[in-house]
C-alpha positions as CSV (number, residue, x, y, z in Angstrom):
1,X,0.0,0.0,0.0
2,X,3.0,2.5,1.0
3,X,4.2,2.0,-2.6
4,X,0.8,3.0,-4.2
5,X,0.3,6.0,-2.1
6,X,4.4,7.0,-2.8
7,X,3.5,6.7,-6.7
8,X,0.0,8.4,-6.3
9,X,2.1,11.5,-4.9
10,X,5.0,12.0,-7.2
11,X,2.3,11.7,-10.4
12,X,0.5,14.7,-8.4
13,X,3.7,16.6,-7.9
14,X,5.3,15.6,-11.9
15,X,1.8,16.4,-13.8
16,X,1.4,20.0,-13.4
17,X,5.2,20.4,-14.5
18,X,4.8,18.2,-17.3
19,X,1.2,20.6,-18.5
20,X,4.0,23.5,-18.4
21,X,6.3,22.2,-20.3
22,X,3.9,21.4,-22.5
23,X,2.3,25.2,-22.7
24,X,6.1,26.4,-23.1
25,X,6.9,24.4,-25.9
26,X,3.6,25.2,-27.6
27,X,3.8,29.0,-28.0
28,X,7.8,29.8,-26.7
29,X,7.0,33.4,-28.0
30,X,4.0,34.0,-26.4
31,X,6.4,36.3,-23.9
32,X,7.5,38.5,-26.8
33,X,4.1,39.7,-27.5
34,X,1.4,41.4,-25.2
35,X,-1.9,40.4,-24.9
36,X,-4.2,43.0,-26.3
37,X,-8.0,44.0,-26.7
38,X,-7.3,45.8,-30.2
39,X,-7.4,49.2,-28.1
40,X,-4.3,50.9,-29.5
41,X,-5.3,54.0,-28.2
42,X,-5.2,52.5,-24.4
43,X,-2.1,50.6,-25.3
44,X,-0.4,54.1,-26.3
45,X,-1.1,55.3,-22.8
46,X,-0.2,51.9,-21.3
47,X,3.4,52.3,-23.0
48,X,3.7,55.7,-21.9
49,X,2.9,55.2,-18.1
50,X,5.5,51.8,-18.0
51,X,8.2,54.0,-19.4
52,X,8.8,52.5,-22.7
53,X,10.2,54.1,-25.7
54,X,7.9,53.1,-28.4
55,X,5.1,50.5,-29.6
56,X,6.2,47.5,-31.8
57,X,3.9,46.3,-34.5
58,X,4.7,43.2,-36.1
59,X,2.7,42.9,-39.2
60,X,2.4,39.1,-40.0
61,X,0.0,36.9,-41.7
62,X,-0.2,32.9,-41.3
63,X,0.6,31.4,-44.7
64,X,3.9,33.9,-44.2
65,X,7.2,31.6,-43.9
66,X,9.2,34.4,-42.9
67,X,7.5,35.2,-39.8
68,X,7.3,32.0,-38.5
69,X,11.0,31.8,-39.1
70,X,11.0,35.0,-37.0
71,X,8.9,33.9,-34.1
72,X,10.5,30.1,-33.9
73,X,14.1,31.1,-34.2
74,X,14.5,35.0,-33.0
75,X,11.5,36.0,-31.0
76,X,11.3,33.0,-29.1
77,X,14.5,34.1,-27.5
78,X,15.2,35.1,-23.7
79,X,17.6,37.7,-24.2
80,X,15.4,39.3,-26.9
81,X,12.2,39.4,-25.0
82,X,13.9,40.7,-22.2
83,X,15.3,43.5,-24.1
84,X,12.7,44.5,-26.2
85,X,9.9,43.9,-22.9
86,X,12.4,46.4,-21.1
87,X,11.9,49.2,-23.8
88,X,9.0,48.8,-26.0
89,X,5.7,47.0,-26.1
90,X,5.2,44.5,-28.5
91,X,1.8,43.5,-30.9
92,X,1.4,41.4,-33.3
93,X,-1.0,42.3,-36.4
94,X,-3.0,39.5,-38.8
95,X,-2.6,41.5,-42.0
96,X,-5.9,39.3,-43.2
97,X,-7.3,39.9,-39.7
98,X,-11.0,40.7,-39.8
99,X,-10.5,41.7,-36.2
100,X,-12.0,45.0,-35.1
101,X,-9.3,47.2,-33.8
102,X,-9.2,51.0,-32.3
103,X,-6.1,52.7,-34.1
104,X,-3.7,55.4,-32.1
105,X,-6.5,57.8,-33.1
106,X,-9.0,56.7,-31.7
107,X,-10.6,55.0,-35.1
108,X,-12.1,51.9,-35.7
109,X,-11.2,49.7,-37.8
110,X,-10.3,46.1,-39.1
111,X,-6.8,44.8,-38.5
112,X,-6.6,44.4,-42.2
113,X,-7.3,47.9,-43.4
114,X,-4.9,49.6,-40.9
115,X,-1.9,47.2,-42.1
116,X,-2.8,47.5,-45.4
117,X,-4.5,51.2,-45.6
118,X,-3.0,53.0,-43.2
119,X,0.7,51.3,-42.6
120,X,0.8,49.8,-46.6
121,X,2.1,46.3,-45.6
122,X,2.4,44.5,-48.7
123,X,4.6,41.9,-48.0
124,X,5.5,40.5,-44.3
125,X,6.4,40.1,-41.8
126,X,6.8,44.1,-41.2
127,X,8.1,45.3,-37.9
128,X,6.9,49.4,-37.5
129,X,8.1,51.4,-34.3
130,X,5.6,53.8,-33.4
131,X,6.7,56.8,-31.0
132,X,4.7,57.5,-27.9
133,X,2.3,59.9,-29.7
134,X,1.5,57.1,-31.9
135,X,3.7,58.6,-35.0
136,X,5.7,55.9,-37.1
137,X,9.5,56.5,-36.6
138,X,11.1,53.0,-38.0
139,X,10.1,50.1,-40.2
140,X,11.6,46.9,-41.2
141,X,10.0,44.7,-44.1
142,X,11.6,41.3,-43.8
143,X,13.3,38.9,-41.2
144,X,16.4,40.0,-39.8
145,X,19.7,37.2,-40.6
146,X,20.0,36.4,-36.6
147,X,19.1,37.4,-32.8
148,X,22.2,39.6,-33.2
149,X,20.5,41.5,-35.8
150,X,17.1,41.7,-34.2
151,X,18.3,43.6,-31.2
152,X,20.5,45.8,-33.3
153,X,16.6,46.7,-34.6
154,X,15.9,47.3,-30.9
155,X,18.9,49.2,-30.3
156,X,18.3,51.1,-33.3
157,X,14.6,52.4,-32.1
158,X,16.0,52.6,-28.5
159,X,18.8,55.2,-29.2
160,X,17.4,57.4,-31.6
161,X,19.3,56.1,-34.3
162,X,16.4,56.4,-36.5
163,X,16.2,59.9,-37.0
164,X,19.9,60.0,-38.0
165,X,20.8,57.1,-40.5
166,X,18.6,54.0,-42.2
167,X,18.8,50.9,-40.3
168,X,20.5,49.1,-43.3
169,X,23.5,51.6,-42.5
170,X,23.4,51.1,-39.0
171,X,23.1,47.5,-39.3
172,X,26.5,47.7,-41.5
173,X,28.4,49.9,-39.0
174,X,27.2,47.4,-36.0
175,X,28.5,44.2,-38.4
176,X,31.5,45.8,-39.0
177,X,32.0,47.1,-35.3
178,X,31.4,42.9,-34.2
179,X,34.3,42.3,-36.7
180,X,36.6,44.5,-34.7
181,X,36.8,47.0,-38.2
């Protein structure tokens, strides 16, 4: 009986670990992304309150290869969740979303029509910085190469960098700087 019992507890103690593991494994970027209700306008004000120095869009559709690329082998990562959850806050976009959304201005509207419409995504995935009054400052169409290259995006936005140089510059000086040239 003593055996039973023993067996009986460790199952009770292993199976909720084994459900987590489970729940990581499915959706290992689900920590990249915030949860919204489609109010950009509230999420503008949320960013500004925690401090963060922009909004992250990522503009992404299912049949898109390139953003699951993204999200299985750069998003998914610690260290680039817990740099871009330090300074931004992150959303991801269906660009054939039929979702009703509210916009930085306040408008309604599908998720469709403001990637298309009002961002013109045409291809994804698309990653678009908006500043704190909800104003684009930086876009990226297209996966970046590595991690490496994704928080050089972040580091990019984070600095200011933006309003100076093009990312694809920035990006070159940063490759050339990791080179030790």
């Amino acid at each position: 009986m003593p055996l039973i019992i023993s067996l009986l507890l460790t199952l009770a103690l292993v199976a909720p670990l084994a459900g987590q593991a489970v729940a990581d494994e499915r959706d290992p970027y689900e920590h990249f992304f915030r949860t919204t209700f489609g109010d950009f306008q509230e999420e503008l004000e949320l960013a500004r309150d925690e401090g963060k120095k922009a909004i992250l869009i990522f503009f992404e559709m299912d049949a898109c290869p390139f953003c699951h690329r993204m999200k299985d082998n750069i998003l998914n990562q610690r260290q680039v969740q817990e740099y871009f959850n330090a300074h931004f806050a992150s959303f991801s976009v269906d660009v054939e979303g039929a979702i009703e959304i509210t916009d930085f201005e306040g408008n309604t509207t599908t998720e469709q029509a403001w990637a298309f419409e009002e961002h013109g995504v045409r291809a994804t995935p698309v990653f678009q910085f908006f500043n704190l009054d909800g104003e684009p400052i930086a876009r990226l169409t297209g996966p970046t190469s590595s991690v490496e290259e994704f928080i050089w995006l972040g580091e990019y936005v984070e600095g200011g960098h933006y309003e100076d140089l093009p990312f694809s510059r920035y990006r070159r000086e940063r490759q050339q700087e990791a080179r030790g040239g």
